[in-house]
VOBA-1610 file (N, C-alpha, C; in pm, whole numbers, padded with zeros to 5 digits, always signed):
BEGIN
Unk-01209-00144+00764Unk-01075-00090+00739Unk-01042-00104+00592Unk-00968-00032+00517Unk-00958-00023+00420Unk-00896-00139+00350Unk-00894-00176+00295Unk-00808-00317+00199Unk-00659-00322+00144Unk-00637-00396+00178Unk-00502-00443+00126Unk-00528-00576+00032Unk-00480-00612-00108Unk-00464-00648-00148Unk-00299-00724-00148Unk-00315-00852-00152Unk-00253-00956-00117Unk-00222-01063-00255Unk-00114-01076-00335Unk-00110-01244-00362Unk+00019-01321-00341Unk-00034-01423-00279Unk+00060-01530-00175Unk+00138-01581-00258Unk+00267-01566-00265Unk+00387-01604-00352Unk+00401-01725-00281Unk+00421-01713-00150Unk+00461-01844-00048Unk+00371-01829+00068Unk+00319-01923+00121Unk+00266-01958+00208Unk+00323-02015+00381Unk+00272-01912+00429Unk+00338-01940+00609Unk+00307-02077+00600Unk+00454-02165+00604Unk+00497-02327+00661Unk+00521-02309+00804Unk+00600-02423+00780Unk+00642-02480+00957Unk+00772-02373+00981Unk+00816-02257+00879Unk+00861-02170+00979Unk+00830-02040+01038Unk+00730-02051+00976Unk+00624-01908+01009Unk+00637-01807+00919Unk+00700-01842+00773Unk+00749-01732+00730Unk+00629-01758+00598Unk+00599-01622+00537Unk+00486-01556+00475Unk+00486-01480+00339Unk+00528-01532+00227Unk+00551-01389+00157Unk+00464-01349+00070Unk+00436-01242-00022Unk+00387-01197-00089Unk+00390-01080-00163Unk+00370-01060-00278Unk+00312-00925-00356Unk+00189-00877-00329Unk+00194-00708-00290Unk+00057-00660-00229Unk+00098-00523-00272Unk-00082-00482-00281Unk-00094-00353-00326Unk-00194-00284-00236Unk-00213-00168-00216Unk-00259-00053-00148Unk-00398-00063-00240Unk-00470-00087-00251Unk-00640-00067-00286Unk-00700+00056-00224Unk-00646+00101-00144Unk-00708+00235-00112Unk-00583+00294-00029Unk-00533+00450-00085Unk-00431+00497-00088Unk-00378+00566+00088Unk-00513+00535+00207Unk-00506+00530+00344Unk-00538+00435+00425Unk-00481+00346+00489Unk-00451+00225+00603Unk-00498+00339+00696Unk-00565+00361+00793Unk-00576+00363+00921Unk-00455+00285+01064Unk-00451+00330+01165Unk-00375+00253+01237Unk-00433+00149+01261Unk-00296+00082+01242Unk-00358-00125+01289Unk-00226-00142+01340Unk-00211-00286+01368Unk-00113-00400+01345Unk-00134-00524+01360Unk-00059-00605+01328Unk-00034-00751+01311Unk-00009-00811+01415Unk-00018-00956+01420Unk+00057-01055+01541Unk+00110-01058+01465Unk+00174-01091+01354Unk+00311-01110+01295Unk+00393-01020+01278Unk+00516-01020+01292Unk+00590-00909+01218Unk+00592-00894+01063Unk+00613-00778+01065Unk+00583-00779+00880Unk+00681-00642+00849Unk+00759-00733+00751Unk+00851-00654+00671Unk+00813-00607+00539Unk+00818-00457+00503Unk+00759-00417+00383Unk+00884-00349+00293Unk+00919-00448+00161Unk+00983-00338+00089Unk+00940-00293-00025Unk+00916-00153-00089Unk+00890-00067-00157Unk+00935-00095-00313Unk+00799-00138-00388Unk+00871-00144-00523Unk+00852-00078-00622Unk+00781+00038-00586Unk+00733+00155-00643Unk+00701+00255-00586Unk+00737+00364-00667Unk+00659+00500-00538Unk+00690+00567-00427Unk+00631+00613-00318Unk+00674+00579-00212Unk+00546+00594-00119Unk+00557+00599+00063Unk+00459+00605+00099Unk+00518+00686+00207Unk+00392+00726+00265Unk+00402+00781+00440Unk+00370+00696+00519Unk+00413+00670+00639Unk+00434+00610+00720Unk+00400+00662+00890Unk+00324+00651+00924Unk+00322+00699+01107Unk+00294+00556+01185Unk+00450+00568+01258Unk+00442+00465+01361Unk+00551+00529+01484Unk+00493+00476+01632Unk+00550+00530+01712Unk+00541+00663+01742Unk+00422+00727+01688Unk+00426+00867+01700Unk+00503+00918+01610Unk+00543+00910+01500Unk+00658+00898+01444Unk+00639+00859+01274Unk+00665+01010+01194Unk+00616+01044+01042Unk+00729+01010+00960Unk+00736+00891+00854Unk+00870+00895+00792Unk+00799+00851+00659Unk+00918+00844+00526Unk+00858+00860+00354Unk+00959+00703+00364Unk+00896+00616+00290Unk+00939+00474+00290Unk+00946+00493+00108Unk+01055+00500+00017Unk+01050+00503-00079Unk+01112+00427-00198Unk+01126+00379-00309Unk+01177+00230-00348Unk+01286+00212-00335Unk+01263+00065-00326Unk+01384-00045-00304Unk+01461+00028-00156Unk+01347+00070-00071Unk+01385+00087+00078Unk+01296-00008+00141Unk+01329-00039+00310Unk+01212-00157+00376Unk+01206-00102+00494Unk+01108-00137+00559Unk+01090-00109+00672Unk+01013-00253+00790Unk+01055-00219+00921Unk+00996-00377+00998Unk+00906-00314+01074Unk+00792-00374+01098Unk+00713-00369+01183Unk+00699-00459+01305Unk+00749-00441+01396Unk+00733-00563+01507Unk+00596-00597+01516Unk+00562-00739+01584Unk+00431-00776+01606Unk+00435-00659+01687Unk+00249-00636+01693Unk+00149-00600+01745Unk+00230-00438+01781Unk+00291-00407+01700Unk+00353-00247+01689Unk+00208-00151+01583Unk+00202-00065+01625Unk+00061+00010+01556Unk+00118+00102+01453Unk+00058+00097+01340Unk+00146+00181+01210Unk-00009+00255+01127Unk+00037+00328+01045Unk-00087+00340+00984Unk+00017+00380+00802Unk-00078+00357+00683Unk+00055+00389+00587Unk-00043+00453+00500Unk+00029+00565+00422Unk-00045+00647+00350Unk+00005+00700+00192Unk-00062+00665+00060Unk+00031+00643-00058Unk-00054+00750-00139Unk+00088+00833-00176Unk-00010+00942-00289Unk-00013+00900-00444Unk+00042+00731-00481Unk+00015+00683-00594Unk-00079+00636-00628Unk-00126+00602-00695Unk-00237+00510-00731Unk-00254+00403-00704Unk-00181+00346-00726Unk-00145+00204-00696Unk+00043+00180-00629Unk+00006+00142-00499Unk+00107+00120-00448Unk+00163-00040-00394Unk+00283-00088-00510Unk+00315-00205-00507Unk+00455-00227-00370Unk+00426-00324-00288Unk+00524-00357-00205Unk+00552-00533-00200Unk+00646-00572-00176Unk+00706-00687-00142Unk+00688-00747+00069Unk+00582-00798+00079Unk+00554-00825+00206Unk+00580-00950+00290Unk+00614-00958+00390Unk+00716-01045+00447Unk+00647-01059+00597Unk+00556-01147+00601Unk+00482-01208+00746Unk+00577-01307+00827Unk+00639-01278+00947Unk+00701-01376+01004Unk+00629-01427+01158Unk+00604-01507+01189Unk+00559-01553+01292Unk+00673-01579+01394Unk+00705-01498+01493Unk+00827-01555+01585Unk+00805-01673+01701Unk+00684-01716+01663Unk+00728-01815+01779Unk+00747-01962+01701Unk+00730-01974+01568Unk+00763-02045+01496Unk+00902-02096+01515Unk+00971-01970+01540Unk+01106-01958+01477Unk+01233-01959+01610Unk+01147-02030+01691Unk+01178-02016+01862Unk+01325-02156+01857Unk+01306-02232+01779Unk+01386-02354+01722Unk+01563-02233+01702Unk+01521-02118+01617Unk+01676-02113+01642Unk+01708-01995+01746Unk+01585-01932+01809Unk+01637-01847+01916Unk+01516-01811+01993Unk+01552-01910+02094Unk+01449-01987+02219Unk+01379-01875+02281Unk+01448-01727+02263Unk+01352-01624+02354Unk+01321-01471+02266Unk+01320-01508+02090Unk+01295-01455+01998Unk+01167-01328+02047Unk+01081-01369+02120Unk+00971-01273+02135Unk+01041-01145+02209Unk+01119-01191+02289Unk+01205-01085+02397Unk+01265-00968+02332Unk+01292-00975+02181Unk+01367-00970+02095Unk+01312-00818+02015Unk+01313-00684+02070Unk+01213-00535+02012Unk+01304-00557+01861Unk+01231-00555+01762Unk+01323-00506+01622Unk+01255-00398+01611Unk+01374-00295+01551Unk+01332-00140+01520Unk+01427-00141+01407Unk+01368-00133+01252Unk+01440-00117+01166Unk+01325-00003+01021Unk+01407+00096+01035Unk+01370+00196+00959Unk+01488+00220+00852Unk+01387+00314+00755Unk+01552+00362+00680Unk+01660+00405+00694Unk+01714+00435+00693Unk+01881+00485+00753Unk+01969+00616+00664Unk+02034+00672+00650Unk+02103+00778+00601Unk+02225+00697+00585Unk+02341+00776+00451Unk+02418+00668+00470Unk+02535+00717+00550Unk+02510+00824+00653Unk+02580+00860+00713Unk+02577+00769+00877Unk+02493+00666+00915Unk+02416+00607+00994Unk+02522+00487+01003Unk+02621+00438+01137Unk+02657+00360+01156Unk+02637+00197+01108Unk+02483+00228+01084Unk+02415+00066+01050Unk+02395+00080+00885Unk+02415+00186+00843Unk+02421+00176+00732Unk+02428+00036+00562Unk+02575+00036+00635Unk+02587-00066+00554Unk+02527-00204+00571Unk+02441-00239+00674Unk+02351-00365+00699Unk+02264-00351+00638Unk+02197-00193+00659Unk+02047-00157+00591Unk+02066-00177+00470Unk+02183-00117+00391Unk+02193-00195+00248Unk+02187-00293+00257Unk+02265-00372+00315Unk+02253-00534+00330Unk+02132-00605+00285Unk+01996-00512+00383Unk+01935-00593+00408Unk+01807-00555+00269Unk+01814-00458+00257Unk+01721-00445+00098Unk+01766-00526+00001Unk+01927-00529-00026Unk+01947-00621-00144Unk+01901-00742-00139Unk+01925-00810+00008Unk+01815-00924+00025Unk+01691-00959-00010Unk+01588-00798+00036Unk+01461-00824-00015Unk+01436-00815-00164Unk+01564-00710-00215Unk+01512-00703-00359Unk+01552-00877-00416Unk+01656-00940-00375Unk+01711-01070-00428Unk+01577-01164-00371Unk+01520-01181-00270Unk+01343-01213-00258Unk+01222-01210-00327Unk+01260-01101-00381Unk+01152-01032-00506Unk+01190-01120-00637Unk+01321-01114-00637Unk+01339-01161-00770Unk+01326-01317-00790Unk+01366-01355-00649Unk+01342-01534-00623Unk+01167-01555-00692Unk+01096-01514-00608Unk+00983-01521-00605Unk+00912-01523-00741Unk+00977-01400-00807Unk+00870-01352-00957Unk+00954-01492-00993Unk+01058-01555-01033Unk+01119-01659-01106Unk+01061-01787-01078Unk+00931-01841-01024Unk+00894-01934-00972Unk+01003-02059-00979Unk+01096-02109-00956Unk+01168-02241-00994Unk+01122-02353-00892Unk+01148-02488-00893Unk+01128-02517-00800Unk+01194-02545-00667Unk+01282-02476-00679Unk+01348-02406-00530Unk+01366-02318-00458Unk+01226-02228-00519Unk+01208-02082-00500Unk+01156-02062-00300Unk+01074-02244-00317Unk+01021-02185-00149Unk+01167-02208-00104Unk+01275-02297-00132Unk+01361-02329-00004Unk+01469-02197-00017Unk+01473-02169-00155Unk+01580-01990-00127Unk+01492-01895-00069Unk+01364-01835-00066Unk+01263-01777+00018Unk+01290-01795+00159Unk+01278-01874+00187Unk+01333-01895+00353Unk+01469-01857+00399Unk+01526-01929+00308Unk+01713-01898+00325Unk+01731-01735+00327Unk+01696-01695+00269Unk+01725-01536+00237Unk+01598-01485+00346Unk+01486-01494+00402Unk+01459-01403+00506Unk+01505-01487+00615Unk+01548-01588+00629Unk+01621-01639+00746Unk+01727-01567+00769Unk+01801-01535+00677Unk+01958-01428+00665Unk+01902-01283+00704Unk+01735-01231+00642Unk+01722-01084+00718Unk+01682-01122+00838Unk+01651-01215+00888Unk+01571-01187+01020Unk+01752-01199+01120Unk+01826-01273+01074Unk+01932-01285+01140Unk+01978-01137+01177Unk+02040-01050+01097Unk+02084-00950+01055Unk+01988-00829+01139Unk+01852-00842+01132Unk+01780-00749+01233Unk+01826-00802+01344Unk+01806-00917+01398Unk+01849-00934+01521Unk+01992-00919+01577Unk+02030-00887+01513Unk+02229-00866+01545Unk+02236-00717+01520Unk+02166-00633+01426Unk+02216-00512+01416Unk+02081-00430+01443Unk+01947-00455+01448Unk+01827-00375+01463Unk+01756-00436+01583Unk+01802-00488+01681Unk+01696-00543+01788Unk+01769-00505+01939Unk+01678-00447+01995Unk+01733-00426+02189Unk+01654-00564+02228Unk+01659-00648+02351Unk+01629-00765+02430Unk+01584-00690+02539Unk+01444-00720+02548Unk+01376-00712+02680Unk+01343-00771+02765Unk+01328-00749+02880Unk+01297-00800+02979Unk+01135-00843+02983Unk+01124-00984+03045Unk+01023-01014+03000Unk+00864-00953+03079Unk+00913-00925+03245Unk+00783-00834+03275Unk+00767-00729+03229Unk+00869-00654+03121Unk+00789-00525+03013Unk+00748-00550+02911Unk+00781-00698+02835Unk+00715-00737+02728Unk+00547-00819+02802Unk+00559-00866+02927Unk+00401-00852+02988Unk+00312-00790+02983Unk+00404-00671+03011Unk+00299-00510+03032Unk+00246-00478+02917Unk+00337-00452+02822Unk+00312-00454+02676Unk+00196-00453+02623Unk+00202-00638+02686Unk+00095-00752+02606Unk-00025-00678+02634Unk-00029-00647+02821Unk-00169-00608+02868Unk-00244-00466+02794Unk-00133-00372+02775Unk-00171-00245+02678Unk-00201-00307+02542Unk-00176-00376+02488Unk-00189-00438+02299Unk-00280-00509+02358Unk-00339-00580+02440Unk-00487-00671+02430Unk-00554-00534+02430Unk-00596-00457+02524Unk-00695-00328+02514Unk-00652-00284+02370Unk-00581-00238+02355Unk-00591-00196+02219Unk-00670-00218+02100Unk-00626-00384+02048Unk-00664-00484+01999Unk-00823-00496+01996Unk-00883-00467+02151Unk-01031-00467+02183Unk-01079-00315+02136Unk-00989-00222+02125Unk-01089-00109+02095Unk-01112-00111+01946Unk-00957-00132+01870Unk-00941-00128+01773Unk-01070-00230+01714Unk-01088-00357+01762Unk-01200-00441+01693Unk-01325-00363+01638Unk-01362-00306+01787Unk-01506-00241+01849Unk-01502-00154+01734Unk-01424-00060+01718Unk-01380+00055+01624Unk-01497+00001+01462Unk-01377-00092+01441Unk-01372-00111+01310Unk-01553-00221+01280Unk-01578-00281+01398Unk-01711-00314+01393Unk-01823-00195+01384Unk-01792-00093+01417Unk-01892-00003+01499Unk-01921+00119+01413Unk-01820+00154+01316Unk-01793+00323+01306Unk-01889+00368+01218Unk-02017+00321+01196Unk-02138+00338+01168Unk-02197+00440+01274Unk-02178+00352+01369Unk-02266+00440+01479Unk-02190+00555+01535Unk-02283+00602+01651Unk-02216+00730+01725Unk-02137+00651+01811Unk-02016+00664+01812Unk-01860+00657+01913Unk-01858+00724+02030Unk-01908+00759+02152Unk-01833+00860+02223Unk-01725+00826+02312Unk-01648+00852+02402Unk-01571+00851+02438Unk-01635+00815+02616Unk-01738+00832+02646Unk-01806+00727+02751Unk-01806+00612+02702Unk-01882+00585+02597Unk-01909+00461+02562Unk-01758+00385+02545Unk-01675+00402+02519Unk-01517+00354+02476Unk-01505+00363+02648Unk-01481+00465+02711Unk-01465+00399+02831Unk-01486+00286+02957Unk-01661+00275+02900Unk-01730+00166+02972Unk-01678+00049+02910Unk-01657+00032+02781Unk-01651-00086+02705Unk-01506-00115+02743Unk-01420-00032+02821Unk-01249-00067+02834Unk-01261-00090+02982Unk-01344-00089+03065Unk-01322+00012+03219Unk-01268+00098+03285Unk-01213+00171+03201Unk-01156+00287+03242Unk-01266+00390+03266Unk-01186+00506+03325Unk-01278+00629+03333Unk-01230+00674+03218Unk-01341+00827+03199Unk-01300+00862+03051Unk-01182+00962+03040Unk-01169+00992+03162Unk-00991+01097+03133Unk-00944+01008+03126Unk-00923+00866+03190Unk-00796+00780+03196Unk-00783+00719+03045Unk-00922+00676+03003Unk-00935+00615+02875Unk-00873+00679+02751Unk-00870+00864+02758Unk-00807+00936+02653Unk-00667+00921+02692Unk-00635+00936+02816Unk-00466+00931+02808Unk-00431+00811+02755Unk-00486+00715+02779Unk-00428+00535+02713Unk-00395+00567+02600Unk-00496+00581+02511Unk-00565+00596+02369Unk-00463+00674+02320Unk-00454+00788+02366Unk-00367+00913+02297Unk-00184+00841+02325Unk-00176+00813+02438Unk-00007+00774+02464Unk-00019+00662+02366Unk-00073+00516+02346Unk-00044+00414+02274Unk-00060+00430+02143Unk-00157+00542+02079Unk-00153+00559+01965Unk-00084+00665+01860Unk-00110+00770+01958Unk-00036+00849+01885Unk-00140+01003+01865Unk-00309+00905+01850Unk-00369+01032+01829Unk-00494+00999+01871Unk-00608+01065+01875Unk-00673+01111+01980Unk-00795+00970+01919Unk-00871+00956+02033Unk-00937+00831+02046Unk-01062+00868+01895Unk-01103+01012+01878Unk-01202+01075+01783Unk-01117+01088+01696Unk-00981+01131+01666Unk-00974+01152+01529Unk-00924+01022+01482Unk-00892+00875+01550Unk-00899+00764+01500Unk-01005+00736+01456Unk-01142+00711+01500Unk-01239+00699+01459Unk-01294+00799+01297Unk-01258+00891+01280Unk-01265+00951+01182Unk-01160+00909+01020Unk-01092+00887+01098Unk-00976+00805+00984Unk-01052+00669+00954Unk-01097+00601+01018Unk-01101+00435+01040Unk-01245+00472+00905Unk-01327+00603+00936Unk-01462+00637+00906Unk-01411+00659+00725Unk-01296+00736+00740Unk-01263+00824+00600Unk-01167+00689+00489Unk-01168+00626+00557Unk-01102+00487+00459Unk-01191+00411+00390Unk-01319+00411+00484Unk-01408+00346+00438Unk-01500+00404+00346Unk-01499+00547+00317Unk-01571+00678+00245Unk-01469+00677+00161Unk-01378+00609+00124Unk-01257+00662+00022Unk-01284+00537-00069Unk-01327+00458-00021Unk-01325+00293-00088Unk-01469+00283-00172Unk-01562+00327-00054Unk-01695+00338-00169Unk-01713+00439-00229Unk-01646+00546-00243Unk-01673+00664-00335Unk-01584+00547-00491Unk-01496+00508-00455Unk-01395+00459-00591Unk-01472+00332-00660Unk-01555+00233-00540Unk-01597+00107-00554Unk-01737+00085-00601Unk-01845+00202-00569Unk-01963+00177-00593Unk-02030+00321-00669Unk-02187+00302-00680Unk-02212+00463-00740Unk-02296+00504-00650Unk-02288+00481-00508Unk-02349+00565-00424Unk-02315+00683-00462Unk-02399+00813-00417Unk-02375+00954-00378Unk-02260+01010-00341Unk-02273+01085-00308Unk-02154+01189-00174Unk-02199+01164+00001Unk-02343+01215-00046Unk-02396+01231+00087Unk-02456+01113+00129Unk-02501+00995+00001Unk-02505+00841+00071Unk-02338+00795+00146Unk-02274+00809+00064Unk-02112+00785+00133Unk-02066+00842+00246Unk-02114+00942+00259Unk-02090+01000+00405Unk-02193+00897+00507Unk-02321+00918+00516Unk-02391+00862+00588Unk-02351+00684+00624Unk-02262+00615+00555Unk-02308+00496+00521Unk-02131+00447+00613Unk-02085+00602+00579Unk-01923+00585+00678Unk-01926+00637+00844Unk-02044+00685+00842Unk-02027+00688+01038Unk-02075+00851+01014Unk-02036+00934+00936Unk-01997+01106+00952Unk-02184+01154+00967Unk-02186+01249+01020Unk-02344+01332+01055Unk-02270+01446+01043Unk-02151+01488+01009Unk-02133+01665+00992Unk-02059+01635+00828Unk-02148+01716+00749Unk-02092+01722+00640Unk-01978+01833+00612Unk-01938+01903+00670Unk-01819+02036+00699Unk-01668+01952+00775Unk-01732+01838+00801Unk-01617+01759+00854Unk-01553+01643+00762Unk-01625+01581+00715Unk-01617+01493+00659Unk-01575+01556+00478Unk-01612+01702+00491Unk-01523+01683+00313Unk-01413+01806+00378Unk-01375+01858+00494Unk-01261+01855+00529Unk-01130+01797+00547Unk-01201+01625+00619Unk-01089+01539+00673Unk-01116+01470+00533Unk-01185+01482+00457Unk-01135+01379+00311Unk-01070+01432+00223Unk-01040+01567+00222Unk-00929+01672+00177Unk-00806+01653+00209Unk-00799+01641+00336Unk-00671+01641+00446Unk-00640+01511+00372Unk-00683+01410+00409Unk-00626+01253+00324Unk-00598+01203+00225Unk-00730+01245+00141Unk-00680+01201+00039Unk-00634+01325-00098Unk-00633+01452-00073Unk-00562+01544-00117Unk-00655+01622-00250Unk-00768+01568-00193Unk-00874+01638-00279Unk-01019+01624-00239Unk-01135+01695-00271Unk-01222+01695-00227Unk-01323+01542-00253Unk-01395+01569-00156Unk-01482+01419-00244Unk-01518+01392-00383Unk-01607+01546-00378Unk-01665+01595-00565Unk-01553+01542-00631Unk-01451+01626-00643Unk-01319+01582-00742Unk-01316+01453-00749Unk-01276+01370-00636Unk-01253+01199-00629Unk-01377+01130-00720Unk-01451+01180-00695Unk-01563+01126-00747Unk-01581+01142-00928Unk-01533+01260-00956Unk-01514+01309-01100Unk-01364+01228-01139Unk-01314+01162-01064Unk-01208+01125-01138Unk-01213+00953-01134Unk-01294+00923-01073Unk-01329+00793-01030Unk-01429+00742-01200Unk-01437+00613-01179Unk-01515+00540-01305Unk-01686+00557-01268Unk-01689+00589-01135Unk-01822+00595-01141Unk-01904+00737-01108Unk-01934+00817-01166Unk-01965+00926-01206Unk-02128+00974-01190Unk-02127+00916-01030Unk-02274+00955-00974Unk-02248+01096-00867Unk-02339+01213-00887Unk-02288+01327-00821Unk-02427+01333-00684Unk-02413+01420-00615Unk-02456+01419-00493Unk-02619+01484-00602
//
């Protein structure tokens, strides 16, 4: 899977909370997610976003939440795309609200025509006042770090969270473990040939049942995940090494070359050749 670049401003303590400055190393994430929730705010640029089936532009000094084990995929037409990242562990945090997991947060950008409006401001000035804690190292930077996402996590939960019931957060779980298992297999595998038997045997499903899972929980089809998961990794060594074209294809899973500088068009908004001519390493097919 493609890389994210990470450096740990603060380190998950005894309240589960996580922060950091991080950058986009390669300008397509594939779908994933976290056991943690993770709050991202935008400090440059902007990005695309598909989560929930669901296409939105995350752009600066805006944030967005990801609930644990919620599936997102993020996509940046900058070069380098800087965000402010925010790992929270909720069962850490069970000390001030005993059934926190129960707890769906759904917090996207808002219009300021949007009832919640004025929280969503609320709650960026927070992260940007986070950002600024952080770059200021003092030495009370970890205990205001906490204080201030202790105040956003409050604030999602009072104005961005529905409470569920806990045999649908069960069910949930049982759809996000399969997931979790294909997604592994995926990202171990996408060398080889994928088919959609083989994904079935390896889930037990049959293989109609296995595409409906796949397609309802994700969003998109069990093959053109695999092709994304394939084209992140063809996007990273075309920029990272001086393999070929057609070593980079081979070395990312692809055997149709009509596909593979199609869907690397579609992504990354230019052909391989080009990427490659604009890249530092200037080996041609």
């Amino acid at each position: 899977m493609a890389q994210i670049y990470h450096e740990a401003l603060h380190p998950m303590g005894n309240l589960g909370i996580q922060i950091s400055m991080a950058a986009l190393e390669s300008p397509h994430i594939p779908m994933h997610w976290h056991d943690t929730m993770e709050i991202l705010f935008c400090l440059n640029g902007s990005v695309t976003i598909c989560i929930d089936q669901e296409t939105l532009t995350l752009s600066r000094n805006q944030l967005i939440v990801f609930d644990s084990r919620i599936v997102h995929s993020i996509h940046s037409n900058s070069k380098l795309y800087m965000f402010l990242c925010i790992h929270v562990n909720k069962k850490q945090l069970s000390g001030y609200v005993p059934d926190l997991d129960l707890y769906s947060i759904w917090c996207r950008p808002v219009p300021l025509d949007d009832p919640r409006s004025t929280q969503y401001i609320h709650l960026c000035q927070l992260a940007h006042d986070l950002t600024r804690i952080n770059i200021e190292e003092k030495s009370t930077s970890a205990m205001r770090s906490d204080g201030t996402v202790l105040l956003m996590l409050a604030d999602l939960i009072q104005y961005f969270s529905v409470h569920t019931l806990p045999e649908n957060t069960r069910r949930q779980k049982q759809s996000n473990d399969v997931l979790r298992e294909i997604i592994a297999y995926v990202n171990n595998h996408y060398k080889d040939s994928l088919t959609l038997d083989d994904m079935a045997r390896q889930t037990g499903f049959s293989r109609e049942y296995f595409c409906r899972f796949f397609k309802q929980h994700m969003g998109i089809t069990f093959l053109r995940y695999v092709n994304e998961v394939r084209i992140s990794h063809a996007g990273r060594l075309l920029s990272d090494t001086d393999l070929s074209i057609s070593e980079i294809m081979q070395e990312s899973g692809f055997t149709n070359q009509t596909l593979f500088n199609r869907l690397f068009k579609e992504i990354y908004g230019m052909t391989p050749r080009q990427a490659r001519i604009s890249s530092p390493t200037d080996k041609y097919i």
